[in-house]
Phi, psi and omega in degrees: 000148205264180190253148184248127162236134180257175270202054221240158194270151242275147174261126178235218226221150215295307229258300214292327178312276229290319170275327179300314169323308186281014191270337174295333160269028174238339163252003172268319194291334171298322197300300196291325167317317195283326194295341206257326162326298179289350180253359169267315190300291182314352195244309166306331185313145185295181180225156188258142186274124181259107227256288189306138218250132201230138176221122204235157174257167186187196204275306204270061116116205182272107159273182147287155153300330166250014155312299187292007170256358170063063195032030177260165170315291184247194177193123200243110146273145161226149200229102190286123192256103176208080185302140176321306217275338189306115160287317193273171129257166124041086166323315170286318157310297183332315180252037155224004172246349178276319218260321192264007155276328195281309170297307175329008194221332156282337183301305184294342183310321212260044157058036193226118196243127162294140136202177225234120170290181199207358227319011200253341178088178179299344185265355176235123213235156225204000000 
């Protein structure tokens, strides 16, 4: 049977650990900058005037798209992955809809309403 050797990085001495870390977190800290650049730049974008009359069904009947924001700012969809045919959704929808009742009550603080898209329709309920 062959011998599998992984591959692992050199053991040195407390202070050569101590300076490469920090030469590494110096570089994690450029990663979060740029990340915080790139994500101010993404908040600027300018935004498009929606011309289409958008109609969605729900537990309270058929709304509008600014039905659904209740007089709030924003309005945060998640689109709950739940095929007709499924006995389940989504595992993963499932524990970020297990996860977003507990946000959801700092979320209305920020002048921001949740809710949840569907494909299973009204016969299926998530």
């Amino acid at each position: 049977m062959p011998t599998i050797t992984i591959p692992h990085p050199p053991i040195v001495s407390r202070d050569l650990w101590l300076a490469e870390r920090k030469k590494l977190l110096a570089h994690e800290k450029e990663l979060t900058q740029h990340y915080d650049r790139i994500n101010a730049e993404r908040r600027r974008l300018p935004m498009v005037k929606l011309e289409k009359s958008y109609e969605f069904e729900g537990p309270q009947g058929k709304r509008t798209l600014p039905a659904l924001f209740d007089g709030r700012r924003q309005l945060i969809v998640y689109h709950f992955m739940f095929d007709p045919a499924w006995e389940k959704g989504c595992s993963g929808c499932t524990g970020f809809v297990n996860a977003g009742r507990s946000i959801a009550a700092g979320k209305m603080r920020h002048d921001v309403r949740g809710d949840f898209a569907c494909p299973a329709g009204k016969a299926r309920s998530i």
